[in-house]
N, C-alpha and C positions, 0 to 999 in steps of 0.2 A: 651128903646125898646129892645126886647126879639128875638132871631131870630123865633121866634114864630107867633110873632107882624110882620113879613118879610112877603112877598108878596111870592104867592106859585113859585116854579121850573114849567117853560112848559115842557113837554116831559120826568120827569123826573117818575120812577116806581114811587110809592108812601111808598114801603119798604125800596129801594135805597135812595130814599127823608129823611127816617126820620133815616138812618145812619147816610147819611151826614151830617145832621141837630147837631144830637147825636154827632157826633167826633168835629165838626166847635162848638159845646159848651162847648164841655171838653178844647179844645184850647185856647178859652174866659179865663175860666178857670185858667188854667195851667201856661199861658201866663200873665194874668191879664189887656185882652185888650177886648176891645170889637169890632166885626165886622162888618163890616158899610154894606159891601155890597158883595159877593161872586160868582161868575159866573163858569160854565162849561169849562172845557175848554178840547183838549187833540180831540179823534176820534170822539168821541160822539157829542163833539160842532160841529167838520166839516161835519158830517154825513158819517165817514167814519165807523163808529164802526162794528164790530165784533161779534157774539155771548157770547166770553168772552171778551170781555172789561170792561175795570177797568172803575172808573167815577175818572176825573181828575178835581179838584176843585183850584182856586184863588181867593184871597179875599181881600180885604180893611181893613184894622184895624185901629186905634186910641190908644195908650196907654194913661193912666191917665198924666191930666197936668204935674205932676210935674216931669213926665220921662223926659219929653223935656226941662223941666227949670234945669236938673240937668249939673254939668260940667263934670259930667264922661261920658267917649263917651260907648253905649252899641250897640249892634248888633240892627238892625233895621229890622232882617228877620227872619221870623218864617219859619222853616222847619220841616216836619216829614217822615220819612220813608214810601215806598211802604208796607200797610201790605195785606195779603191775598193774592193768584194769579191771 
């Protein structure tokens, strides 16, 4: 399944939507994990947001079986920098 194949954002612009879409797939990507499931989070989830507010996203992932059968311990957390204002 493609985040594509994901069921749409309620409330979310539909340009802001296919950012997020666009960056959460370069991640898939980069990372080499796929993500199960992603939600809003940050002003916007609480209905506090601002005229400039950022869209703050968290998400679920999976990495491939045999990340987890391996015995070297790796980082479990994906992080990226705040870009843009």
């Amino acid at each position: 399944m493609t985040l594509a194949d994901k069921p749409a954002a309620i409330g979310v612009e539909a340009e802001a939507r296919a950012e997020i879409e666009r960056r959460l797939a370069a991640i898939e990507a980069e990372e080499g994990v796929e993500i199960l499931f992603a939600v809003e989070s940050g002003s916007r989830a609480w209905g506090f947001a601002s005229p400039d507010s950022d869209y703050d996203a968290r998400f679920v992932y999976r990495h491939p079986r045999d990340w987890y059968l391996s015995v070297r311990e790796a980082r479990d957390v994906i992080e990226r920098p705040i870009l843009d204002d």
